[in-house]
C-alpha positions in Angstrom: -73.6 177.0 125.1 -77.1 176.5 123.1 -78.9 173.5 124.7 -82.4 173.1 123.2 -82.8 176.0 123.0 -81.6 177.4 126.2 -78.2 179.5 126.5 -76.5 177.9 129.3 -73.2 179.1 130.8 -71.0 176.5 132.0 -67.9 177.3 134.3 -64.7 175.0 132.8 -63.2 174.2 136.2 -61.3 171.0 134.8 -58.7 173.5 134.3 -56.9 173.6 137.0 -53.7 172.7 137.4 -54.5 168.8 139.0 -57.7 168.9 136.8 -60.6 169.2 138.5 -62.4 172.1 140.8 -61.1 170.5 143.8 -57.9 172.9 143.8 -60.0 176.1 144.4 -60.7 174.6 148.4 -56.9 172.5 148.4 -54.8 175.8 147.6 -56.3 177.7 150.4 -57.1 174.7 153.2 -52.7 174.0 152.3 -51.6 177.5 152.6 -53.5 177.7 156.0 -51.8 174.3 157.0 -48.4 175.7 155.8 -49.3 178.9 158.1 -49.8 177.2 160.9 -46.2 174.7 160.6 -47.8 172.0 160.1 -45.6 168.9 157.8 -47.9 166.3 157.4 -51.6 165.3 156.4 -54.4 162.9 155.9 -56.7 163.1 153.8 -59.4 160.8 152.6 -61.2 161.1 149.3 -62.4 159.5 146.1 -60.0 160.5 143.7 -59.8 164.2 142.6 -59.9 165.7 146.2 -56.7 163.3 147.2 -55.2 164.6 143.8 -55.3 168.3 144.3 -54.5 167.9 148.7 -51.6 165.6 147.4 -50.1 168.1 144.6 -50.7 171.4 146.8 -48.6 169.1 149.4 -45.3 168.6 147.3 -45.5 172.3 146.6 -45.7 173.5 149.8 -43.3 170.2 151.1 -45.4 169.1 153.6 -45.7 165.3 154.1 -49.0 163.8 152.6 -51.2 160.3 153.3 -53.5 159.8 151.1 -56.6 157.3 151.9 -58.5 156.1 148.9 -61.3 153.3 148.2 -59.1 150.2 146.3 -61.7 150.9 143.5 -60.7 154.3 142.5 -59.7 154.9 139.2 -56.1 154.0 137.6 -55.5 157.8 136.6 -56.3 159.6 139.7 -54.3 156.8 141.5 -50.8 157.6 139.5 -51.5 161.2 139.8 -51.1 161.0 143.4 -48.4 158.9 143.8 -46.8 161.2 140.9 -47.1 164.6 143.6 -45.0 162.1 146.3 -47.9 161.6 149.1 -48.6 157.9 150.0 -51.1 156.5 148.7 -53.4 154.1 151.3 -55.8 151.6 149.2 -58.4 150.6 151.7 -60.8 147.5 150.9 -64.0 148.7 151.1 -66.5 151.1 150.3 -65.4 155.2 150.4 -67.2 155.2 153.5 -64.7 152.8 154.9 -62.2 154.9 153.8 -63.1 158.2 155.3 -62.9 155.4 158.9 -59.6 154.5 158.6 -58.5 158.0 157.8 -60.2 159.2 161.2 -58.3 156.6 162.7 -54.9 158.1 161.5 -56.5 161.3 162.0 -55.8 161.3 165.9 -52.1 161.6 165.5 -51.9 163.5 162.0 -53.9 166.7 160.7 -57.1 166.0 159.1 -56.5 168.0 155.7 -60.6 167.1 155.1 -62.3 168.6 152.0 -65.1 167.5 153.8 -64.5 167.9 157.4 -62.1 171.5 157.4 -64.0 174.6 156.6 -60.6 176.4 155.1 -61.6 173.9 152.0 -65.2 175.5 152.0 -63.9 179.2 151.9 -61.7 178.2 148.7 -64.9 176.5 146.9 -66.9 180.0 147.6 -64.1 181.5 144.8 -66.4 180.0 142.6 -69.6 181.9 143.4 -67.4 185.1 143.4 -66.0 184.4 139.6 -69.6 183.9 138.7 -70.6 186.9 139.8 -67.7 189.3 138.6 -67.7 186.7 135.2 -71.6 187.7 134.6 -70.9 191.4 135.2 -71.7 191.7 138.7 -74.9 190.0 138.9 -76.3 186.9 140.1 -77.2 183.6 137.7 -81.1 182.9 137.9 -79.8 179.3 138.8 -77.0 177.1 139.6 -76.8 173.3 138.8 -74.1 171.4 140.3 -72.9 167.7 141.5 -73.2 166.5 145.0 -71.2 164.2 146.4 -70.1 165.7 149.8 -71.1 168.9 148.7 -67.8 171.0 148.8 -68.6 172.6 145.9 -71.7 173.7 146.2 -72.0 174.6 150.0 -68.6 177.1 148.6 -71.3 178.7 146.1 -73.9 178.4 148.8 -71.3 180.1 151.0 -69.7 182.7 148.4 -73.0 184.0 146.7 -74.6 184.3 150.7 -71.9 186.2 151.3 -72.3 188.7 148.8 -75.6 189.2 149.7 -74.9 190.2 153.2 -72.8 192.8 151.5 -75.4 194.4 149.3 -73.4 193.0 146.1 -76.2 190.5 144.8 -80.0 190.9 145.5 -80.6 187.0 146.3 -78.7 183.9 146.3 -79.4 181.6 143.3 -81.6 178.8 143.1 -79.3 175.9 144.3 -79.8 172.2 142.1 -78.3 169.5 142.7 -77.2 166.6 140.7 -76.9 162.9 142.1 -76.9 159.8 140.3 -79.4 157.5 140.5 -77.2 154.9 142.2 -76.4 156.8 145.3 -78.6 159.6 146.0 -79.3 160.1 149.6 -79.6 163.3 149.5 -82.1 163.2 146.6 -84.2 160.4 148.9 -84.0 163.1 151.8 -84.7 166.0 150.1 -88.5 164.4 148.3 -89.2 163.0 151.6 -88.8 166.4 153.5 -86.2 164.9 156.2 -84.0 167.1 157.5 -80.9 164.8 157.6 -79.6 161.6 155.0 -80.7 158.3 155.6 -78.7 155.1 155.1 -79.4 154.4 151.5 -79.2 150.8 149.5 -75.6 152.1 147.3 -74.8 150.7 144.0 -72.3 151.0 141.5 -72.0 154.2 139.7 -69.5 155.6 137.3 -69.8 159.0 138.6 -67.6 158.4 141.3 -66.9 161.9 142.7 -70.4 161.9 144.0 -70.9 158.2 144.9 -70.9 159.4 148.6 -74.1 157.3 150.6 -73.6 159.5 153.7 -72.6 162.7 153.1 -70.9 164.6 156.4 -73.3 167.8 155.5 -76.0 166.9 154.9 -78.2 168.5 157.2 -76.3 171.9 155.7 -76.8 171.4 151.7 -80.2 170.2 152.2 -80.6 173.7 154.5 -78.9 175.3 151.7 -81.3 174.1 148.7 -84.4 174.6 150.9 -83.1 178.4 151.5 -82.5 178.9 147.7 -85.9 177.4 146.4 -83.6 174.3 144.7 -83.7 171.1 144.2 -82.0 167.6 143.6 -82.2 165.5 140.5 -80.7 162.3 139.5 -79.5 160.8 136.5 -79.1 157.1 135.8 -76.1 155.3 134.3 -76.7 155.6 130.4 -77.7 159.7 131.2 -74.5 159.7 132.1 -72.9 158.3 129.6 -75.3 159.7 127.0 -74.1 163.5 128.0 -70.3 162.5 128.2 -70.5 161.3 124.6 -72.3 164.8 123.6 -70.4 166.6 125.5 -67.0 164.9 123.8 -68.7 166.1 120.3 -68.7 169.8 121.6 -65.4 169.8 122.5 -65.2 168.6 126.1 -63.3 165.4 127.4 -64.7 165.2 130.9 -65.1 162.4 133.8 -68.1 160.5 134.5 -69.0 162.3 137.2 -68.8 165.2 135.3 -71.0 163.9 132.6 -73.6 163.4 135.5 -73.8 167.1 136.2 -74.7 168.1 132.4 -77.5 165.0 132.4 -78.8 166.7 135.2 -78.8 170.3 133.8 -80.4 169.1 130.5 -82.9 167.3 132.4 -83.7 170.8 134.6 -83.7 172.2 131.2 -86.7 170.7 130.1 -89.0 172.3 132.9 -87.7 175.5 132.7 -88.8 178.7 130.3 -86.4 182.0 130.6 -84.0 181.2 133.1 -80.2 182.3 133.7 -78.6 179.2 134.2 -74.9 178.5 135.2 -73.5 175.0 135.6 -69.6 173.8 135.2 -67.5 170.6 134.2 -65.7 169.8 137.3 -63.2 167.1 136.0 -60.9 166.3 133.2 -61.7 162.9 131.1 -58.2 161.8 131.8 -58.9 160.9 134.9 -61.6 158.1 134.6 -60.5 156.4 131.5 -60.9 153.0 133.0 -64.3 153.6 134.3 -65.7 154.3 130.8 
């Protein structure tokens, strides 16, 4: 894609079969849970995690709770009950969420996108279709969301990887996207900390990465600092400005979605010759209500 002036690659992961990227880390943390005999879950998330846990769940019949902030968007919410799991609305903020589901956590498995590092090593299968995409070779950069950072701790993960085995020269320059509203990682990273600090959250469309306190933080700010990244941030009507554009071109995606391209057009701007990959991580369908 031609973005002014800049040919940028972007990675169409709404695609999957529940929609968003989420499945690449749900089809292999599942399988692993179906290895082990395990019929039933928890799970906690935002929307598009719970979706994807939820529908690798009915295929593989294993019994699914799914924990969810009451303020989650309409279409994510029928597309879990539509896979079978129940659904838990919890009052409150997502972290309040993620606390309840430790809570049923002590008596159930903890399918965590966040927490269970079988979701990590399905997320890498994105750096590795980069790189076999691209002809074997390593993108200059990398612009992605950050919410949790499941995503990008699985490029992190995938791309280091292959440079252990000799396959790629260097791991690419790691940026990532936050909005504006809630960016603790963005307020961590300027101010050269090593871990998040509790942040002042406010409302955000991009909900898939409204997270004020994410679980790895130490590691993706590790990860950014190793790749010579960085983290931007986008306010509301840059988000809402790139879904719009993006719609024109073809693309019906989610907010949170929208927040990654605002983010790699601002990155754009700074940049001269670069080989840049980014990626639409969610289907519009999703968030309807929220825009």
């Amino acid at each position: 894609m031609e973005w002014n002036g800049h040919r940028v690659f972007l990675k169409i992961d709404y695609l999957f079969p529940t929609g968003s990227y989420k499945d690449r880390g749900a089809t292999v943390l599942i399988s692993k849970v179906k290895e082990l005999g395990i019929k039933k879950v928890v799970e906690d998330s935002s929307g598009n995690a719970g979706c994807a846990i939820a529908a690798y769940c009915a295929r593989a019949r294993i019994g699914c709770e799914i924990y969810v902030p009451e303020a989650t968007s309409p279409g994510k919410l029928a597309q879990i009950r539509a896979y079978g799991a129940n659904l838990k609305r919890i009052e409150g903020s997502r972290e309040r969420a993620a606390e309840v589901t430790m809570e049923a956590a002590s008596r159930i498995y903890y399918a965590s996108h966040c927490w269970n590092p079988f979701f990590l090593h399905g997320t890498k299968t994105f750096a590795f279709e980069i790189w076999e995409q691209m002809g074997w070779k390593a993108p200059h950069v990398i612009v992605l969301p950050v919410g949790h950072g499941t995503l990008f701790l699985g490029t992190y993960l995938g791309f280091k990887e292959l440079k252990e085995a000799g396959m790629v020269k260097r791991i690419p320059r790691l940026v990532a996207v936050q909005s504006a509203s809630c960016a603790p990682l963005y307020q961590a990273f300027k101010k050269g900390w090593n871990e998040t600090r509790p942040i002042e959250k406010r409302e955000t469309m991009a909900e898939g990465i409204a997270i004020a306190e994410p679980i790895r933080g130490r590691q993706i700010l590790e990860a950014i600092r190793e790749t010579d990244g960085e983290v931007l941030t986008v306010t509301e009507k840059e988000i809402g400005v790139a879904m719009t554009e993006m719609g024109i071109k073809g693309h019906f995606i989610e907010p949170t979605s929208a927040a990654t391209i605002a983010g790699l057009k601002k990155y754009l701007k700074h940049i001269k010759k670069e080989f840049v990959v980014s990626t639409l991580t969610g289907m519009g369908l999703k968030a309807t209500g929220k825009m």
